[in-house]
SEDRENLO-669361 format. One record per residue: residue in one letter; x, y, z of N, C-alpha, C in turn. Coordinates in steps of 0.1 Angstrom, whole numbers. Each point is the difference from the previous one (the first is absolute). Example, Ala and Ser with C-alpha at 12.3 -4.5 7.8 and 13.67 -1.06 7.14 Angstrom:
   residu   n_east   n_north    n_up   ca_east   ca_north   ca_up   c_east   c_north    c_up
        A      132       -57      78        -9         12       0        9        12       0
        S       -4        11      -7         9         11       0       -8        11       8
! end
This chain:
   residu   n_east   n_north    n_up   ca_east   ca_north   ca_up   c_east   c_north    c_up
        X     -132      -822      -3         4        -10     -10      -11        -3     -10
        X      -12         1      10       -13         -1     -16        1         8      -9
        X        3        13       2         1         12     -11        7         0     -10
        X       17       -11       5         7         -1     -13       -3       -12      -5
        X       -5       -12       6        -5        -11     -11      -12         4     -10
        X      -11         6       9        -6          8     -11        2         9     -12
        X       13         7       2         3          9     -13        8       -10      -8
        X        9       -13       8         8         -7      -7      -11        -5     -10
        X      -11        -8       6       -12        -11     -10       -3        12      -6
        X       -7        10       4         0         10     -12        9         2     -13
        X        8         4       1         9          2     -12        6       -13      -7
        X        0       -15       7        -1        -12      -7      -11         3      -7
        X      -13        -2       5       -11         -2      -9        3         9     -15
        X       -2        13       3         2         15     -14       10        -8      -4
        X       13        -5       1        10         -2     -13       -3       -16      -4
        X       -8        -7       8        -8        -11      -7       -9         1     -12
        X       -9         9       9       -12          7      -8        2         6     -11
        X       12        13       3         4          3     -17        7        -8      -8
        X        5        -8       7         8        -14     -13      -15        -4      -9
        X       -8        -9       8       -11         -8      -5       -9        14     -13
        X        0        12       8        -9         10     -10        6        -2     -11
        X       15         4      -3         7          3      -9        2       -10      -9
        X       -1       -12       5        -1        -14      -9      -10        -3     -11
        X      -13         1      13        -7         -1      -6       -9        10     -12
        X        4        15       6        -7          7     -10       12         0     -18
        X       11        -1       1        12         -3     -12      -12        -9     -10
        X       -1       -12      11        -4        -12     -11      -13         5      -2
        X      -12         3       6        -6          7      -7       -3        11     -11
        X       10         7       4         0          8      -8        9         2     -16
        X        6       -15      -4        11         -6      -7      -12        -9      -7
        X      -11        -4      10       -10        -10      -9       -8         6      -4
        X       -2        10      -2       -12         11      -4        7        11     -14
        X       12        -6       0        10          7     -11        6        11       0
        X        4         5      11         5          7       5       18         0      -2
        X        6         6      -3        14         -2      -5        6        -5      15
        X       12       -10      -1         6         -7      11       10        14       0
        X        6         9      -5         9         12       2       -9         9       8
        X      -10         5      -5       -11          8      11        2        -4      11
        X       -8       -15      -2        -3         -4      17        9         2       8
        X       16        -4      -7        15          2      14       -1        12      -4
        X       -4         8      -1         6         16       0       -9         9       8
        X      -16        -7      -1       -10          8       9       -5       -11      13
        X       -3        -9      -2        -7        -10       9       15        -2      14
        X       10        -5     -12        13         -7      13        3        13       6
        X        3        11      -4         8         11       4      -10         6      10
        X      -10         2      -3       -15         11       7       -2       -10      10
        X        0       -17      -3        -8         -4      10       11        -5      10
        X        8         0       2         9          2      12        0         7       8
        X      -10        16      -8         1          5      15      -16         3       5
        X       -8       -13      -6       -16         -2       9       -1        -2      15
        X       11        -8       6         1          6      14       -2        11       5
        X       11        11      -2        -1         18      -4       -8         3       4
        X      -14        -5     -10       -11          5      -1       -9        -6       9
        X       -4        -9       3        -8         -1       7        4         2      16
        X       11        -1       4         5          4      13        0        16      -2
        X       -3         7      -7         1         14      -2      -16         6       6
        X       -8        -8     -11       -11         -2       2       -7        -3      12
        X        0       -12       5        -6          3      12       10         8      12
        X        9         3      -3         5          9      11       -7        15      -2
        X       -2         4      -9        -7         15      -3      -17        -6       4
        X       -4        -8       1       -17         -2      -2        0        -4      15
        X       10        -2       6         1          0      17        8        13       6
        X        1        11      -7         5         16       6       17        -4       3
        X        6        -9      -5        16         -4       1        9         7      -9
        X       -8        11      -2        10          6     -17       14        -1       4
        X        5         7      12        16         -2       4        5       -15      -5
        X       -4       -11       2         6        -13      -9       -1        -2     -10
        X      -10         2      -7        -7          2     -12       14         8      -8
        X        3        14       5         8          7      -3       14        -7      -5
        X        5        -5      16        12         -5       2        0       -12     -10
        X       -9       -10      -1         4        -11      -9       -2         5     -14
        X       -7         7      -3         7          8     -15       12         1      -6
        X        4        13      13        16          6      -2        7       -10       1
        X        1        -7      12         7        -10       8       -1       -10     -14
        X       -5        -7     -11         2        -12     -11        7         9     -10
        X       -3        12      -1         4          6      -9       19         4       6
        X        0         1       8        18         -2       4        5       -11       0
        X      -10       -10       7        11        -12      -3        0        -6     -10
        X       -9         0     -13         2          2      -8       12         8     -13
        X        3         8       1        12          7      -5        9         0      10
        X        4        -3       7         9         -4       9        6       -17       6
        X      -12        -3       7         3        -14       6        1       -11     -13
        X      -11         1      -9         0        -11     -11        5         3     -12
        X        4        14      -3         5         -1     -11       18         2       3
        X        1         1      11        15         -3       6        4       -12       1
        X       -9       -12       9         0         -9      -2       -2        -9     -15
        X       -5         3      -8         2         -6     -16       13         3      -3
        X        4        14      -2        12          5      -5       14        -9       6
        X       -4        -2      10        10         -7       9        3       -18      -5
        X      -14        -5      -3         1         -9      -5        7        -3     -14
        X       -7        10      -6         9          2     -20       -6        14      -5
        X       11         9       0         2         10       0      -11         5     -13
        X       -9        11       1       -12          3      -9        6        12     -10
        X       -5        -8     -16         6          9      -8      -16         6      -8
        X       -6        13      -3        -6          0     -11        2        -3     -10
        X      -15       -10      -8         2         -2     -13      -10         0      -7
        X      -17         0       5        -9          7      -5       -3        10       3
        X       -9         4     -13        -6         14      -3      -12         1      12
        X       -8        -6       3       -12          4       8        8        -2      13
        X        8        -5       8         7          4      16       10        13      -5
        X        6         1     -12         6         16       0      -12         9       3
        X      -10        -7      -5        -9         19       2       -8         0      14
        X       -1       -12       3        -8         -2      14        8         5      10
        X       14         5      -1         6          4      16        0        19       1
        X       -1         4     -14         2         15       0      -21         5       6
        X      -11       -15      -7       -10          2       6        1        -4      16
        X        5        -7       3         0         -1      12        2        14       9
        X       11         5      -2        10         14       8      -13         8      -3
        X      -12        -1     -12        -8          9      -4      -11         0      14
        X       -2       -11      -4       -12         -7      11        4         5      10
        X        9        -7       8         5          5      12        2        12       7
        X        4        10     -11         2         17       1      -12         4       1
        X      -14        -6      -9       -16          6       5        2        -5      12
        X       -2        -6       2        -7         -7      15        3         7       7
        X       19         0       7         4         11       6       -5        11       3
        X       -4         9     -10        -2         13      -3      -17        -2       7
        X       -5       -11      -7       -14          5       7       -2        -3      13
        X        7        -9       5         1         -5      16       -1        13       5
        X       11        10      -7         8          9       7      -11        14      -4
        X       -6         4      -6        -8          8      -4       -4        13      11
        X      -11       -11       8         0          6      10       10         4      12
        X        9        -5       0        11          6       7        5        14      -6
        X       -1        -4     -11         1         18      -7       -4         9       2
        X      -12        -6       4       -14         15      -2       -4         1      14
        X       12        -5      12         3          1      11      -15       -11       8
        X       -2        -8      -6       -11        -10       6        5       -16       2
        X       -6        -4       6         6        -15       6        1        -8     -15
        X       10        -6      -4         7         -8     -13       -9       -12       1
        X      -11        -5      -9        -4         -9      -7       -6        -4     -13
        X       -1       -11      -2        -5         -4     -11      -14        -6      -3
        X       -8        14      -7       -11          0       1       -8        -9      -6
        X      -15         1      -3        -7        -10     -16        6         8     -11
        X       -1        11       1         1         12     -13       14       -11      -8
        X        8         4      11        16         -3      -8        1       -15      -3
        X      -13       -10      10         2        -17      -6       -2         1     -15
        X      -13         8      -2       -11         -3      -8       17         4     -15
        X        6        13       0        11          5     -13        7       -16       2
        X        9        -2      11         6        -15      -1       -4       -12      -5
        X      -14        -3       4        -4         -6      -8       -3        -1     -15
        X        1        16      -1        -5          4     -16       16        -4      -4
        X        8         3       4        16          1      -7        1       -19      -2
        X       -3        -8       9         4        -14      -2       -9        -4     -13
        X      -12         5      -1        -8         -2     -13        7         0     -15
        X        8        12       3         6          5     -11       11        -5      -2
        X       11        -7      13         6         -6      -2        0       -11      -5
        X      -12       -10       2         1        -14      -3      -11        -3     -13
        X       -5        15      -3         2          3     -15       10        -1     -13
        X        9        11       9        13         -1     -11        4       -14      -1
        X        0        -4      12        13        -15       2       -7        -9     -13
        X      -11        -2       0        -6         -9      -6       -1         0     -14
        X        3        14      -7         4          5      -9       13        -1      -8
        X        9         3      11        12          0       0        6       -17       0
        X      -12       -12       4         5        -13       2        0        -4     -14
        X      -10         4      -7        -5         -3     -10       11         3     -12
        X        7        13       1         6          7     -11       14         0       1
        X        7       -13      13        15         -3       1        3       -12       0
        X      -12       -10       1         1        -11       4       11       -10      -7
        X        1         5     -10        11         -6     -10       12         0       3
        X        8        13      10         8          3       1        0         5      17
        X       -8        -3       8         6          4       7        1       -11      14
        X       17        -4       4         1         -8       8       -6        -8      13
        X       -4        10       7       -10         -1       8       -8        -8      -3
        X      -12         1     -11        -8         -7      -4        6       -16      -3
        X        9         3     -10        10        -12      -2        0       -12      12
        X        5         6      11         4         -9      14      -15        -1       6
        X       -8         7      -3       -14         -5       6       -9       -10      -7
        X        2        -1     -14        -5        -12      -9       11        -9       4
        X       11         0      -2        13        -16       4       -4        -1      12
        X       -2         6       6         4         -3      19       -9         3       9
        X      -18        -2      -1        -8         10       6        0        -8      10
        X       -6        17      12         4         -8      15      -14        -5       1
        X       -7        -3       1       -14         -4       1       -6       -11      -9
        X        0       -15       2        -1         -5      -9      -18        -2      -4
        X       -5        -5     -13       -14          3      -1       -6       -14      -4
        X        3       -10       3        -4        -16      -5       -9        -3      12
        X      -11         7       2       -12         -4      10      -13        -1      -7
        X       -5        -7       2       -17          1      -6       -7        15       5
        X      -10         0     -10        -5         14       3       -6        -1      14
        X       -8        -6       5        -8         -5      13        8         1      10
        X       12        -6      -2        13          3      14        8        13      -1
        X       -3         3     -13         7         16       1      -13        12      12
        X      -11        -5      -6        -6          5       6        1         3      17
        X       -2       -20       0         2          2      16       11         4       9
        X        8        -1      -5        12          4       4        0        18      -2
        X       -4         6      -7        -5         12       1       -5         8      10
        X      -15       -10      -2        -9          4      15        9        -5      12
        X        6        -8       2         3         -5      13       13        13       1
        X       10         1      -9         8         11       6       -8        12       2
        X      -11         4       1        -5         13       1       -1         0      13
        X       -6       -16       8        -9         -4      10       11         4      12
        X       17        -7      -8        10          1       8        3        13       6
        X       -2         9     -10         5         12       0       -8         9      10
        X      -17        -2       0        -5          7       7        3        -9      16
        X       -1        -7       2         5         -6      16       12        -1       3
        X        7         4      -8        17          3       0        0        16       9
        X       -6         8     -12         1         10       3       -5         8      11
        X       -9        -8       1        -7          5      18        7        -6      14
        X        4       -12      -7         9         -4      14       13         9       1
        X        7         3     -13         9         10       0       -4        15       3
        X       -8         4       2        -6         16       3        2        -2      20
        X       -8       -14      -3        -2         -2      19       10        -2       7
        X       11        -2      -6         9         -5       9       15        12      -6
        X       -3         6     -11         9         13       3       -5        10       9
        X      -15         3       0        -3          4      11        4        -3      12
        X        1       -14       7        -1         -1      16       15         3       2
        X        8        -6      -9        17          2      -1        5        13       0
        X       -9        15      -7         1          8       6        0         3      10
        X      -14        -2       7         0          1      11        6        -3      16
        X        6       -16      -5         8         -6       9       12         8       1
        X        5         0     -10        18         13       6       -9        11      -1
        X       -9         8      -4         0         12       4        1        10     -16
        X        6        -3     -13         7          2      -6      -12         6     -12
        X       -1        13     -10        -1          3     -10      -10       -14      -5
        X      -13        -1      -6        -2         -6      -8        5         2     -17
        X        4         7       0         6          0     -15       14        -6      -3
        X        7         3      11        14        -11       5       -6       -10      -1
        X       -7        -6       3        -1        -14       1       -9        -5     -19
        X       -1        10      -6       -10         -5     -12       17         7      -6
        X       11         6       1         7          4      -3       14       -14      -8
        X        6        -4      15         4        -14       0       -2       -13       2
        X      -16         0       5        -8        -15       1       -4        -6     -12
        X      -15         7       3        -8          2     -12        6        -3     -13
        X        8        19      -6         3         -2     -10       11       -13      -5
        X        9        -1       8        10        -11      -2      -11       -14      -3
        X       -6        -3      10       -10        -12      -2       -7         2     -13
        X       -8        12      -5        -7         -3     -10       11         0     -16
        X       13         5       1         6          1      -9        4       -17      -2
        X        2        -8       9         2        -10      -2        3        -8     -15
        X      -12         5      -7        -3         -7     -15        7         2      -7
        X        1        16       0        11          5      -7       17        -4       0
        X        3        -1      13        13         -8       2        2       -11      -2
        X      -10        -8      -4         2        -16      -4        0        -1     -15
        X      -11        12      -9        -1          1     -11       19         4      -8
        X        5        14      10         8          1      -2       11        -9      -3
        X        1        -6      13        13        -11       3       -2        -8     -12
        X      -11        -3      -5         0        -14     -12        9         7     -10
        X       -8        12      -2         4          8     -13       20         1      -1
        X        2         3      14         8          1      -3       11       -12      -1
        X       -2       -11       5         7        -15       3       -2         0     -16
        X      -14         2      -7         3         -5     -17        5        11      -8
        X        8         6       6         5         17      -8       -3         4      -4
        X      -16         2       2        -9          5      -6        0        17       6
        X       10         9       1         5         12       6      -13         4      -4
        X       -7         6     -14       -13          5      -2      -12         2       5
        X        5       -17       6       -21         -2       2       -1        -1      21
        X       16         3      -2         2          6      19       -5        10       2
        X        7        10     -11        -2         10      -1      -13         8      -1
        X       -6        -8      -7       -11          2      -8      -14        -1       7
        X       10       -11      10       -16         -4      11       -2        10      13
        X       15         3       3         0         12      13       -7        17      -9
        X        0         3      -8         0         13      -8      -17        -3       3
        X       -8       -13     -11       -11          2       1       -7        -3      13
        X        4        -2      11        -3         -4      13       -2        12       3
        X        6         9       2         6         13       9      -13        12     -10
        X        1        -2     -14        -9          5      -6      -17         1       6
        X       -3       -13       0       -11         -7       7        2         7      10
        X        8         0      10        -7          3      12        1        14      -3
        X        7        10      -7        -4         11       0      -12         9      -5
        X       -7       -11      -9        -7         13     -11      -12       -12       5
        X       -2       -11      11       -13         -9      -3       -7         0      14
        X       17        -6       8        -1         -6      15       -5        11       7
        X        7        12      -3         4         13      13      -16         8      -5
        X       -4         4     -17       -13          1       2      -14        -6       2
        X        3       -10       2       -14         -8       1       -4         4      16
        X       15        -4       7         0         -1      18      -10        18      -1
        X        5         7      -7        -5         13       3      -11         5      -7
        X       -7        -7      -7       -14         -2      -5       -7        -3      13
        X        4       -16       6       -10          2       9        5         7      14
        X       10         2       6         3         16       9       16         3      -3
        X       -6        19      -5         9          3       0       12         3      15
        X       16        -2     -10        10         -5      10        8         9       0
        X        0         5      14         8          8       9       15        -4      -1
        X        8         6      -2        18         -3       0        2         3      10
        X        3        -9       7         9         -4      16       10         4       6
        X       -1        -2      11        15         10       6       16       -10      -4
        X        2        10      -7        15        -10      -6       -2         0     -16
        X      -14         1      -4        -3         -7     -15        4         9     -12
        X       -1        14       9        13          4     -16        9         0      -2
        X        7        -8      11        16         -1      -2        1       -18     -10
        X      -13        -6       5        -3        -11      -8        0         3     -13
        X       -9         6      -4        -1          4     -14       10         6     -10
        X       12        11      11        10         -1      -5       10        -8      -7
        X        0       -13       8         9         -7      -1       -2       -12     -11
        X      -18         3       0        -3        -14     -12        5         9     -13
        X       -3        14       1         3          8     -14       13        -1      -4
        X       12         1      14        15         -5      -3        1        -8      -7
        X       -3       -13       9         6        -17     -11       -4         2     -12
        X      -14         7      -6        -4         -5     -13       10        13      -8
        X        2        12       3         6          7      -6       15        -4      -4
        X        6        -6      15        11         -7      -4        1        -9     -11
        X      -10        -5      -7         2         -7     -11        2         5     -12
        X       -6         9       2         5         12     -15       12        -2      -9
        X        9         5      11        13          0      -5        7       -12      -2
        X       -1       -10       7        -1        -12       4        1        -9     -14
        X      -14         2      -5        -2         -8     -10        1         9     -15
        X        4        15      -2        -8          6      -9       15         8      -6
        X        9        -4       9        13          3      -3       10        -9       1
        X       10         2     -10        14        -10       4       -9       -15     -10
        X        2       -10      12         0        -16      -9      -20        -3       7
        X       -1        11       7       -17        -11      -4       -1        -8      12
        X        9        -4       7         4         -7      13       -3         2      13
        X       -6       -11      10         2          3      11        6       -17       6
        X       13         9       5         7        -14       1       -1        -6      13
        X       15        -9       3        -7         -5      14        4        11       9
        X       14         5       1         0         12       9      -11         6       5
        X       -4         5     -12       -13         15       2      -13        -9       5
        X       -2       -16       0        -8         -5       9       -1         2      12
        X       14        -4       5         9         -1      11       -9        14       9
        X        8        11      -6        -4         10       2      -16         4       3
        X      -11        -3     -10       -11          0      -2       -7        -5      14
        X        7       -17       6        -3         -6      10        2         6      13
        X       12         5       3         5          5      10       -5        17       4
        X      -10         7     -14        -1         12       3      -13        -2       8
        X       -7       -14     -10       -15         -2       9        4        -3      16
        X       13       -12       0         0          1      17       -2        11       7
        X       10        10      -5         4         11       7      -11        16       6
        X      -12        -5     -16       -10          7       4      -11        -9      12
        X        0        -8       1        -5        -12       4        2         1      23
        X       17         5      -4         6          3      13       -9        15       4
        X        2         7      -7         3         13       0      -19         4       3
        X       -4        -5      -4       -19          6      -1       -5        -7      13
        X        6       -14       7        -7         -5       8        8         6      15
        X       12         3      -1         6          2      11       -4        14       5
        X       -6        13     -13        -6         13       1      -12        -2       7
        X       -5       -11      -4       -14          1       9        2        -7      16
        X       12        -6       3         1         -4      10        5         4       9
        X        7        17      -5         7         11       8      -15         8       3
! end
């Protein structure tokens, strides 16, 4: 029973902690003159998934790469799956900005490296991981990415909706004094690192108590716990039909964790792919590929049906991955 109150107060603390981070670094970074469109586009979207990261983190700096692994892949499906099914479901998501049209063909991009390098060594007939070599290009690719964006924020802003619904309706509000932005900053970091360690300790023991895959457990625990933010971010978005900035916040989430979370963990040890984990990686390349067509054809739409759908395929992989490991 200690092992799961411990992962429970764990993952309270990290989605405390990243609330308070994200609060407070907006207003900071809004009072230093910083555009309020930036901040929701890099601070709200990226910093949702600072849990991610630091539970990534010290799981790799304590030899845990298998959860480290799993809560990667594992936010990155329920993400394209659990939360953006659930939005859809609430008010059905239509494209209408320019920067989320080009962020999902980058996404399928992102996601297709990663894959491939995970998989590399499997090629070249050697055990499949993800080395520093390959963090250090990922890293280089998010550089470049959040280059363009910023570029690209600059030279649509006039026109493009997205932005629109983030100046009328930002999720983050910034009316704090600089001194409590601050503290509220440091203190969500504070959260996040004793979040995070209680959550390492107690996905740990919880493996060990059933017996079960540590990456299963950083697969559907973990990741589901640390996506948390994201699904609350979402749900708002979508209650104010704000379909874009649902959209907009799962895309740059799943981004993050691809090109930031998964290289940093493998900066400090590189991460071995798991028994099961390329069928994982498969599957996060599905959902996001499924959006291709999805959005890029026909009306632009993903309605409530294909939510429906979206939700029930996460069940079904959900059934399907844990029951394999239990045969």
């Amino acid at each position: 029973m200690s092992a799961f109150l411990t992962l429970l107060l764990g993952l309270v603390l990290l989605i405390g902690g990243g609330g308070m981070l994200v609060r407070g670094a907006s207003d900071i970074a809004t009072r230093l003159g910083v555009s309020p469109l930036l901040v929701g586009l890099t601070i709200v979207g990226f910093g949702t998934s600072a849990p991610e990261l630091v539970v990534n983190i010290l799981s790799a700096s304590r030899g845990e790469t298998d959860l480290a692994f799993g809560n990667v892949i594992g936010s990155n499906i329920s993400n394209m799956a659990l939360i953006l099914g659930a939005s859809a479901i609430i008010m059905p998501i239509t494209i209408q900005g320019q920067l989320v049209r080009r962020e999902i063909p980058l996404l399928l991009l992102a996601t297709t490296i990663m894959t491939v390098m995970a998989l590399d060594g499997k090629i070249e007939g050697l055990e499949p991981y993800v080395g520093r070599t390959d963090s250090v290009v990922l890293l280089l690719l998010f550089a470049i990415f959040l280059y363009t964006m910023v570029l690209d924020l600059f030279a649509v802003q006039q026109q493009d909706q997205l932005l629109t619904d983030l100046q009328d309706y930002p999720l983050v509000g910034t009316d704090l004094t600089m001194r409590f932005g601050w503290l509220l900053a440091l203190g969500g970091f504070a959260l996040l690192f004793v979040g995070g360690k209680l959550t390492v300790d107690g996905a740990v023991a919880v493996a060990e108590i059933f017996a079960v895959p540590a990456n299963i457990v950083g697969l559907f625990v973990v990741a589901i716990g640390t996506s948390m933010p994201e699904l609350v971010t979402s749900i708002i978005a979508a209650v104010r039909n704000e379909s874009d900035l649902a959209l907009g916040n799962v895309v740059g989430s799943s981004l993050f964790n691809s090109l930031v979370v998964l290289p940093v963990t493998g900066l400090v040890q590189p991460v071995p792919v798991p028994e099961g984990g390329i069928a994982d990686l498969l599957v996060s390349w599905g959902f996001v590929a499924l959006l291709i067509p999805v959005f890029f054809l026909g009306r632009a739409r993903l309605s409530r049906g294909f939510g429906v759908v979206l939700f029930l395929a996460y069940v079904v992989y959900v059934v399907v991955r844990v029951s394999g490991v239990a045969n």
